[in-house]
C-alpha positions as a LaTeX table, in Angstrom:
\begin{tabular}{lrrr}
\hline
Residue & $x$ (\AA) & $y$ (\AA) & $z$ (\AA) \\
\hline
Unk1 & 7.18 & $-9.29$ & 2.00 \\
Unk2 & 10.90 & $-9.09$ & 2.96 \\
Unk3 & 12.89 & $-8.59$ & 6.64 \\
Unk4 & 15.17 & $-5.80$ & 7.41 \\
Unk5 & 17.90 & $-7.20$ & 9.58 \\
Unk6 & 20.41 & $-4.60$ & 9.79 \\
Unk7 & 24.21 & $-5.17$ & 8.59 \\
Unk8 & 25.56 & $-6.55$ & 11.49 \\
Unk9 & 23.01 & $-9.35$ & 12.00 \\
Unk10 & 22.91 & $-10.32$ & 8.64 \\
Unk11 & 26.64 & $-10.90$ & 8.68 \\
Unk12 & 25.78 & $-13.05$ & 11.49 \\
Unk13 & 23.51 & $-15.35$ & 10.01 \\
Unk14 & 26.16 & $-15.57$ & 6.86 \\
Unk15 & 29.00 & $-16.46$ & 8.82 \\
Unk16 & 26.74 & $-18.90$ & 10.45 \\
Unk17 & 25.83 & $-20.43$ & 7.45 \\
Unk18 & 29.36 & $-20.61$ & 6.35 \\
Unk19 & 30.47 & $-21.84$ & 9.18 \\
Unk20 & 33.25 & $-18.82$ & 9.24 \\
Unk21 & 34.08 & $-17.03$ & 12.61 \\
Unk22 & 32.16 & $-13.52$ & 12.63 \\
Unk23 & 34.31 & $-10.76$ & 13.19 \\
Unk24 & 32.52 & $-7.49$ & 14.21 \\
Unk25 & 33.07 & $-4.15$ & 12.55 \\
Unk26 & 33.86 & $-1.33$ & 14.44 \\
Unk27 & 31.11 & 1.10 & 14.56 \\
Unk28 & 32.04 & 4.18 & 12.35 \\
Unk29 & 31.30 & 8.00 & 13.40 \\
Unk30 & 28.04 & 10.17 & 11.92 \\
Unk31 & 28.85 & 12.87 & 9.54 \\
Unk32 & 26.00 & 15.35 & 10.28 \\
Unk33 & 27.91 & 18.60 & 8.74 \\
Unk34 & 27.78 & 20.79 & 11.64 \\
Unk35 & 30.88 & 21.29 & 12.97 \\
Unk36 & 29.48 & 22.58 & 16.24 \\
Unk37 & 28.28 & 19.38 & 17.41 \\
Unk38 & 30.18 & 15.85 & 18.12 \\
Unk39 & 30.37 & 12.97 & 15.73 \\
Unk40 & 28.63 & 10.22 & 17.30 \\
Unk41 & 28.85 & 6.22 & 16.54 \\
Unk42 & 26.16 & 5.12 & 13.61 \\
Unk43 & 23.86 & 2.54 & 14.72 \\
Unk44 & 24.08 & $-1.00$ & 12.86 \\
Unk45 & 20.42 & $-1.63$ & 13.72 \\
Unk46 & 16.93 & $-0.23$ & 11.08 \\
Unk47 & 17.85 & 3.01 & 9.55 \\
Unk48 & 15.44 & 1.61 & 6.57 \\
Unk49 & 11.85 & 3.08 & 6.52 \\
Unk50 & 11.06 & 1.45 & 3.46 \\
Unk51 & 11.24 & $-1.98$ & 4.87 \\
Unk52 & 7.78 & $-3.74$ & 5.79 \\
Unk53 & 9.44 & $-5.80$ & 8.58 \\
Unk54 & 12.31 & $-4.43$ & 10.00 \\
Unk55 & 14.56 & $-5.68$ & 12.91 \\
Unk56 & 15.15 & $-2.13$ & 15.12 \\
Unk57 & 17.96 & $-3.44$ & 17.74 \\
Unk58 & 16.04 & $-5.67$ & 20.45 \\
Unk59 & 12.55 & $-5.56$ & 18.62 \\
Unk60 & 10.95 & $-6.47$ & 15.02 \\
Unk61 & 8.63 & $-3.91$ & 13.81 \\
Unk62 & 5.67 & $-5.16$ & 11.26 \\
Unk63 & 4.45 & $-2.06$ & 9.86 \\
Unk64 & 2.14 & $-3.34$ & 7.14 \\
Unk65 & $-0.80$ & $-2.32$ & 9.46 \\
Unk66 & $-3.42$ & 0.05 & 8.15 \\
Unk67 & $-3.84$ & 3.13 & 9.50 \\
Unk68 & $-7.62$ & 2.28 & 10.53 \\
Unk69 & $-7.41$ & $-1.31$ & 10.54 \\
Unk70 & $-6.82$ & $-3.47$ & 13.82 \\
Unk71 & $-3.80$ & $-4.89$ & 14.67 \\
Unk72 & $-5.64$ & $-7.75$ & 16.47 \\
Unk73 & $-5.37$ & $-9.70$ & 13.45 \\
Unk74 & $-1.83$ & $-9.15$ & 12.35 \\
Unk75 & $-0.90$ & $-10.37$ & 15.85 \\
Unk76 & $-2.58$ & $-13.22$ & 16.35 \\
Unk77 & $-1.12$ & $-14.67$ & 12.89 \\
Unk78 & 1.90 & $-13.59$ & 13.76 \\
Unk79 & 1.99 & $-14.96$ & 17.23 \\
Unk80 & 0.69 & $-18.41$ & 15.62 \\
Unk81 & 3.44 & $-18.71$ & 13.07 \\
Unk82 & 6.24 & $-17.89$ & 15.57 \\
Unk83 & 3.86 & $-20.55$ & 18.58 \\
Unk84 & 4.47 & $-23.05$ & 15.65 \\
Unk85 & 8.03 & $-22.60$ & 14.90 \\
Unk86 & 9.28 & $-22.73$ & 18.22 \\
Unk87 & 7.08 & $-26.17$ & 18.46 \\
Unk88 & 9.16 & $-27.40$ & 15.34 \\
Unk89 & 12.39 & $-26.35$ & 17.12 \\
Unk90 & 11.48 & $-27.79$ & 20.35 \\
Unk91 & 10.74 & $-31.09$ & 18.92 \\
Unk92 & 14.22 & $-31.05$ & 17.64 \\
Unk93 & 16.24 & $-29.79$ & 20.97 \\
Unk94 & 14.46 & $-31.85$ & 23.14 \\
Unk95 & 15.11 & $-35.06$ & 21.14 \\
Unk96 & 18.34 & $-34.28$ & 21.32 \\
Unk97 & 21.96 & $-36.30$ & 22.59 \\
Unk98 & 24.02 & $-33.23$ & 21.57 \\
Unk99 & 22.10 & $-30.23$ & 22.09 \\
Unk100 & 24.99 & $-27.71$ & 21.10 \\
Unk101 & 25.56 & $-29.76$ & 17.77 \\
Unk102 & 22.19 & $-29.91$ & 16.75 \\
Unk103 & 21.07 & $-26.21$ & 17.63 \\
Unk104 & 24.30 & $-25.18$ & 15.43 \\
Unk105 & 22.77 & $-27.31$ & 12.60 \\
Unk106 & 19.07 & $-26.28$ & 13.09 \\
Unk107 & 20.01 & $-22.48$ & 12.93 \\
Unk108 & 22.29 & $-23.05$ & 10.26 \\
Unk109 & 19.19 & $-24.94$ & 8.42 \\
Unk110 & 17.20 & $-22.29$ & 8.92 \\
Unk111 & 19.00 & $-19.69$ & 7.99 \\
Unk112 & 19.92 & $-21.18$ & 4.56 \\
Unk113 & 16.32 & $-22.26$ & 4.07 \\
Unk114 & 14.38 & $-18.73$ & 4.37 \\
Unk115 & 17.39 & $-16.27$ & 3.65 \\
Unk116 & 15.59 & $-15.28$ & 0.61 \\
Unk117 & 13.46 & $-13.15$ & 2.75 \\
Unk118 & 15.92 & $-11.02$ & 3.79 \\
Unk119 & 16.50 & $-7.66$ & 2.29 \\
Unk120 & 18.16 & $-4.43$ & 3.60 \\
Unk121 & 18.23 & $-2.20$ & $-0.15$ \\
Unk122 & 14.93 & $-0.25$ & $-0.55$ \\
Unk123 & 11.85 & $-1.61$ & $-0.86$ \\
Unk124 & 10.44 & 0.85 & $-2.77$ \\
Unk125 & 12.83 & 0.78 & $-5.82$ \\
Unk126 & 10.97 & $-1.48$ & $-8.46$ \\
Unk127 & 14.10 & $-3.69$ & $-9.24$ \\
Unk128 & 13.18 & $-4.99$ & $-5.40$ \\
Unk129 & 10.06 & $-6.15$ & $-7.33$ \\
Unk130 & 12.11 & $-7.83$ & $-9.91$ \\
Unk131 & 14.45 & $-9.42$ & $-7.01$ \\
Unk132 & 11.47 & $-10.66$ & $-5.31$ \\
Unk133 & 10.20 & $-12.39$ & $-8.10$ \\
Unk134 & 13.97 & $-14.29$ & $-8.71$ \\
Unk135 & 13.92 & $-15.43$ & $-5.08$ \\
Unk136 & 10.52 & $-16.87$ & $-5.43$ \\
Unk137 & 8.74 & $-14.50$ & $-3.30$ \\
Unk138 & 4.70 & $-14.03$ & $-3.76$ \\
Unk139 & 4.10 & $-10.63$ & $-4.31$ \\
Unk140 & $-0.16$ & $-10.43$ & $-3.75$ \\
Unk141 & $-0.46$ & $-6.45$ & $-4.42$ \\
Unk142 & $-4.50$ & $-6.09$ & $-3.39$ \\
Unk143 & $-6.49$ & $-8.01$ & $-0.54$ \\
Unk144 & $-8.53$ & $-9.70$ & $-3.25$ \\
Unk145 & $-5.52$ & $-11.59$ & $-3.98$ \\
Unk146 & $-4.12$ & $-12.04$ & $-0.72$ \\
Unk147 & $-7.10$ & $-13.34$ & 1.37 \\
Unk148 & $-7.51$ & $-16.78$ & $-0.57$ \\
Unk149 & $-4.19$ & $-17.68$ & 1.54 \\
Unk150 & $-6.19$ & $-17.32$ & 4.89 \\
Unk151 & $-8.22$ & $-20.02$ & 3.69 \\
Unk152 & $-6.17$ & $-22.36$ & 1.92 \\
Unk153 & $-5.25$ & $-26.22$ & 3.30 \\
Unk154 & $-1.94$ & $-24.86$ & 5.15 \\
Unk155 & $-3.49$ & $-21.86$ & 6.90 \\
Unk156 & $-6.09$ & $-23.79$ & 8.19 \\
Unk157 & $-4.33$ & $-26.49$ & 9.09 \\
Unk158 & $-1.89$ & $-24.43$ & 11.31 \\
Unk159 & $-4.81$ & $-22.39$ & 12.98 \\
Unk160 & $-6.94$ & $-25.15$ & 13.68 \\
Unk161 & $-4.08$ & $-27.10$ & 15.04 \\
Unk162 & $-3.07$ & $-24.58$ & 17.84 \\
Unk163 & $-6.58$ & $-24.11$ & 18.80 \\
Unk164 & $-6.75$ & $-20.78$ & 17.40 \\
Unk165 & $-9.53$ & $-20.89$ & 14.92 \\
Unk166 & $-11.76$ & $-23.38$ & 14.06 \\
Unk167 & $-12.06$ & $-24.06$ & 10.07 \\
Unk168 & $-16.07$ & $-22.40$ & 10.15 \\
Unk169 & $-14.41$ & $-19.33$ & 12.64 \\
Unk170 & $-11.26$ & $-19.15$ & 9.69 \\
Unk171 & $-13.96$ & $-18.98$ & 6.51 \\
Unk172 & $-16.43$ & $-16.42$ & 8.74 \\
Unk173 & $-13.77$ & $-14.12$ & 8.82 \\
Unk174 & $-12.48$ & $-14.39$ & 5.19 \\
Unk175 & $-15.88$ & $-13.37$ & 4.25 \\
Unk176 & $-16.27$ & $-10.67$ & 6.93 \\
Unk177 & $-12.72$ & $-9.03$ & 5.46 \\
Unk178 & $-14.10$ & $-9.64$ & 1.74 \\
Unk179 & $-17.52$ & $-8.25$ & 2.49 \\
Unk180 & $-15.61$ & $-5.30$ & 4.43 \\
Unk181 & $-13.53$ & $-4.17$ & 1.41 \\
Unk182 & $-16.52$ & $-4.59$ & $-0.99$ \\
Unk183 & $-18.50$ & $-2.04$ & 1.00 \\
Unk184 & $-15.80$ & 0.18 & 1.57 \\
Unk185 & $-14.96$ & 0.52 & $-1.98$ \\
Unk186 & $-18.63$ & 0.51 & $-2.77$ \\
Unk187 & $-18.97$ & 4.10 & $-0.28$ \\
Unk188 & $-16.33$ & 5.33 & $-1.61$ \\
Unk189 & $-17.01$ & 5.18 & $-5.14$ \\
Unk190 & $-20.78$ & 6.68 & $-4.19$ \\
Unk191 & $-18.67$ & 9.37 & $-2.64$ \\
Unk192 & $-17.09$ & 10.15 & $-5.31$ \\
Unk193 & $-20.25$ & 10.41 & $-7.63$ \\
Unk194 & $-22.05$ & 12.45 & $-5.10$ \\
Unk195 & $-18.90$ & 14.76 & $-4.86$ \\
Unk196 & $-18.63$ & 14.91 & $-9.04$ \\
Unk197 & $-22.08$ & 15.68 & $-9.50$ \\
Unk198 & $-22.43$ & 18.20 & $-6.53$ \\
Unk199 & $-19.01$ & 20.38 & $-6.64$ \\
Unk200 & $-16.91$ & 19.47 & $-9.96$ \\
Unk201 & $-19.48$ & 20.02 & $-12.34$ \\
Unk202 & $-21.24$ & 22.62 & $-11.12$ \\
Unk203 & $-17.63$ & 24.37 & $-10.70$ \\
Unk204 & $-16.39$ & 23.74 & $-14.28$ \\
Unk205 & $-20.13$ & 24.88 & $-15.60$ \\
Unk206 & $-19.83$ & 28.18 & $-13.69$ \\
Unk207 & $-16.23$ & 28.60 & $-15.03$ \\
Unk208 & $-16.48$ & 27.82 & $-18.62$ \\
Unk209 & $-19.88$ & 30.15 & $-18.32$ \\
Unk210 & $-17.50$ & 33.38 & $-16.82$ \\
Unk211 & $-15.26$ & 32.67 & $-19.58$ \\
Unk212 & $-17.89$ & 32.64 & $-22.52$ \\
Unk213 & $-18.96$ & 35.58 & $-21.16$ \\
Unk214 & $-16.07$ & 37.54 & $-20.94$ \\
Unk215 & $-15.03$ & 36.27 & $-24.85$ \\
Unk216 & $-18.53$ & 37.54 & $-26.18$ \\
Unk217 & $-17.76$ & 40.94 & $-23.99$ \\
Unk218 & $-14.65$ & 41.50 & $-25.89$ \\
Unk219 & $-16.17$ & 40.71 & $-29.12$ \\
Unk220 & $-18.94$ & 43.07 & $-28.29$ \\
Unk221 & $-15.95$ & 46.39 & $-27.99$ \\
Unk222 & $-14.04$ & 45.29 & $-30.88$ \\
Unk223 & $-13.36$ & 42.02 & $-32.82$ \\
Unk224 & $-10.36$ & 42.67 & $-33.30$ \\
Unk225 & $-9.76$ & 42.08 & $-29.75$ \\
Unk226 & $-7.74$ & 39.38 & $-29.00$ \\
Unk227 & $-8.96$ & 36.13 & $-26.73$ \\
Unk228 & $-7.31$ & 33.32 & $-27.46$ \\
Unk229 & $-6.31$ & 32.73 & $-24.36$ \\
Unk230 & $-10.15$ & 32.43 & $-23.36$ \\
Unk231 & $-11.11$ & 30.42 & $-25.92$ \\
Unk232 & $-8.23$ & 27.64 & $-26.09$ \\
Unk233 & $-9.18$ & 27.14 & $-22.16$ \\
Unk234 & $-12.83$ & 27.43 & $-22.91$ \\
Unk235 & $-12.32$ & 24.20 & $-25.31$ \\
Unk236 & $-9.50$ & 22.40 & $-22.83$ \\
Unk237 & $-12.14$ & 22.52 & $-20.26$ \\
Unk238 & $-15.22$ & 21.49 & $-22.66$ \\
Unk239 & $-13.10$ & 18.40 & $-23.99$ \\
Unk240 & $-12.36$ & 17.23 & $-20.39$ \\
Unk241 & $-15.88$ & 18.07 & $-19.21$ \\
Unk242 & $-17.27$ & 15.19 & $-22.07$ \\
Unk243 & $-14.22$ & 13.03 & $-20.50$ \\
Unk244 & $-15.62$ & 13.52 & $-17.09$ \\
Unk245 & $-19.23$ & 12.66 & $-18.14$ \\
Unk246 & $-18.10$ & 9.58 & $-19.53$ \\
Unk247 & $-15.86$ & 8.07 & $-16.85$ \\
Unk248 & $-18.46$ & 9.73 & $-14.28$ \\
Unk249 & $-21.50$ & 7.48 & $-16.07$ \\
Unk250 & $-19.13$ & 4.37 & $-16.40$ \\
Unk251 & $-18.02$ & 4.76 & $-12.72$ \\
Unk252 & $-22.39$ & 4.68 & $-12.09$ \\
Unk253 & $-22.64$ & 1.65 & $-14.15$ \\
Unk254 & $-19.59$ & $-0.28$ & $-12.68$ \\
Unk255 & $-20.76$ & 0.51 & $-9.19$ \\
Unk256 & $-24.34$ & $-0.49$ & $-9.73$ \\
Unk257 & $-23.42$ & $-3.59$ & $-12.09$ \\
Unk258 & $-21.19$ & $-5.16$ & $-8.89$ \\
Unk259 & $-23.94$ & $-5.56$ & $-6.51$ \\
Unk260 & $-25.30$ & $-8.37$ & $-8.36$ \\
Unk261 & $-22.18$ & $-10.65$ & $-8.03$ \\
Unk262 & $-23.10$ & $-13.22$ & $-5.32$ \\
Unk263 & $-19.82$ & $-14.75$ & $-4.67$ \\
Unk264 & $-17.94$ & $-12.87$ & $-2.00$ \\
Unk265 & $-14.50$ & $-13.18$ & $-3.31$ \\
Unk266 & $-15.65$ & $-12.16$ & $-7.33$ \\
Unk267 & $-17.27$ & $-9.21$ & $-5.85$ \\
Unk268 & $-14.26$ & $-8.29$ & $-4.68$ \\
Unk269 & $-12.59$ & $-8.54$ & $-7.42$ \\
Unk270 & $-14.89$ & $-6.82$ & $-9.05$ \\
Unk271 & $-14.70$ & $-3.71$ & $-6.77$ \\
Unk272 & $-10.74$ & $-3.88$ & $-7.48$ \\
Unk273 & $-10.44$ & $-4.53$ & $-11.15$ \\
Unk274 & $-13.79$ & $-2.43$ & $-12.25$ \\
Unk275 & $-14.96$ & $-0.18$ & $-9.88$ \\
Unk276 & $-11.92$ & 0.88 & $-8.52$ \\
Unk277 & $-9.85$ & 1.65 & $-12.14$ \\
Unk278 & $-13.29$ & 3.78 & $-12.78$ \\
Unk279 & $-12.61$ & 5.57 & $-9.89$ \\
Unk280 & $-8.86$ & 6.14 & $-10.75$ \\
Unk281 & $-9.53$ & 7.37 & $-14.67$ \\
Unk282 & $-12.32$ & 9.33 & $-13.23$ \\
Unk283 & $-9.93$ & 11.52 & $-11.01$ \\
Unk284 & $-6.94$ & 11.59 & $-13.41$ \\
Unk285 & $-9.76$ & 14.08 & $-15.19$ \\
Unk286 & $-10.94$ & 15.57 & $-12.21$ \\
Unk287 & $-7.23$ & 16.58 & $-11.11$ \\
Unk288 & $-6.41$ & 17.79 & $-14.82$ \\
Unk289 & $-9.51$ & 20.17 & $-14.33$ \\
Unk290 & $-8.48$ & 21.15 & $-10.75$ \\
Unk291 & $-5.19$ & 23.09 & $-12.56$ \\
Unk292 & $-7.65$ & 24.80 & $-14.66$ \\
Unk293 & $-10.94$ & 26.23 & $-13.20$ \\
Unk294 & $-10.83$ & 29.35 & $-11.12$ \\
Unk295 & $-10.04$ & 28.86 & $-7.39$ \\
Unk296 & $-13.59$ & 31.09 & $-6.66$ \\
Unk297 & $-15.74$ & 28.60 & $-8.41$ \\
Unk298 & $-13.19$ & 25.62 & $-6.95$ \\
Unk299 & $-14.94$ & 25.22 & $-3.64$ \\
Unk300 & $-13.40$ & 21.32 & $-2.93$ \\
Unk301 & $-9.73$ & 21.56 & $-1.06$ \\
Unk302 & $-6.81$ & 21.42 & $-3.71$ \\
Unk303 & $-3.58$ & 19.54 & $-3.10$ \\
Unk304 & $-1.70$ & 22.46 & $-2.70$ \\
Unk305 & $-4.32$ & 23.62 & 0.43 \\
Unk306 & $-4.33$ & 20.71 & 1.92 \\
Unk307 & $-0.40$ & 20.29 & 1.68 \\
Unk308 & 0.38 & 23.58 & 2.32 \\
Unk309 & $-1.83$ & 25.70 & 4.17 \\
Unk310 & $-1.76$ & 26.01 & 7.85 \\
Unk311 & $-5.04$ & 26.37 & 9.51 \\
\hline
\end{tabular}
């Protein structure tokens, strides 16, 4: 996770932690190609939508949110960490016999402390990834891997201290998000299986039929008819079809072999590392055989309907 500050604040915090005098730059004019309408000043606040935490002028945005997940949780650890920062900082003003001195020197410690995080390129290029991994940031890329650190000695301690969770409230939840992404995998995968057995196959079956017939048709008039075109698609869609069986029954066997993990967190784990990659080689066939069978025998949505179409 990195912040987005913007050009002009970063060049803040460096001259702060240089201890050089920050000269502003003056705002240049948007070139928007139309020469009907006026050049106006470009802002030096977030024009970066890649960024997962971005500073947008007089706000921070955290937009690591899922789309059907609440933000109750993001907030209150969010809240905490900032509740317990400005208790650090407090601690250290009002202690203090030269409050101008010291706030200079405990924003200028800051700043050179946790400047790693800060990052205005794009976050999705994968030399961020690289960059990240220089500056010593943790880079936990599914929630098996993250949620450990909602339990672990520091996050407790800082919840527990503020009052905000007690240590049994902190470990009830970890298992209440673990146990949530198990069974959402878990109904998805069914889902999946259900929609394989009920629309894909029956779809490719029906196709690969209407083309056997039509070869055997042509052979019937005249062999020297040509229908080669029939035939290589005929075995294309026969080779994938004994792909899709296979991934299809190993996606059945991951998914049923999961359930008997007891541990929370393994089963987790498992759903990510098993049942999920069974799921993703599973529909790296299914989309190959989307290009290929008939649209009238096609009845799930393609990409390009559901892209494109206008209903």
């Amino acid at each position: 996770v990195s912040v987005f500050l913007g050009e002009e604040l970063t060049d803040i915090l460096n001259a702060i932690e240089n201890d050089t005098l920050y000269v502003g730059k003056s705002k240049t004019l948007m070139e928007i190609g139309a020469t009907v309408l006026p050049h106006f000043p470009k802002d030096t606040t977030d024009r970066n939508r890649t960024s997962p935490f971005a500073f947008t002028g007089n706000k921070f945005e955290f937009r690591m949110v899922g789309s059907s997940f609440s933000i109750a949780g993001p907030i209150i650890v969010l809240n905490t960490i900032v509740a317990d920062i400005l208790g650090q900082f407090a601690d250290i003003l009002e202690n203090s016999t030269d409050f101008k001195a010291d706030l200079g020197k405990l924003i200028k410690k800051t700043v050179t402390d946790h400047k790693r995080i800060i990052f205005n390129g794009n976050n999705y290029d994968s030399s961020w990834v690289v960059e990240a991994e220089r500056r010593g940031l943790s880079n936990l890329k599914t929630t098996p891997e993250a949620l450990p650190a909602f339990i672990s000695p520091k996050s407790i301690e800082l919840f527990t201290r503020h009052g905000v969770f007690s240590e049994h409230e902190i470990h009830s939840r970890y298992d209440i998000l673990l146990e949530n992404y198990s069974k959402t995998i878990n109904i998805e995968a069914l889902t999946m299986i259900d929609m394989v057995n009920r629309e894909v196959i029956p779809a490719v079956v029906a196709y690969q039929n209407e083309l056997a017939e039509l070869v055997l048709r042509k052979k019937s008039i005249s062999a020297d008819l040509p229908a080669g075109l029939e035939e290589s698609l005929i075995d294309r869609i026969s080779r994938l079809s004994e792909c899709l069986k296979a991934r299809l029954d190993n996606l059945s066997a991951q998914t049923i072999a999961v359930r008997e993990i007891k541990d929370n967190l393994e089963m987790a784990k498992a759903y990510r590392e098993k049942v999920f990659m069974a799921m993703s080689e599973l529909r790296m066939i299914v989309d190959e055989l989307e290009t290929l069978v008939s649209s009238k025998h096609w009845k799930i949505p393609t990409y390009a309907e559901i892209l494109n179409s206008v209903v």
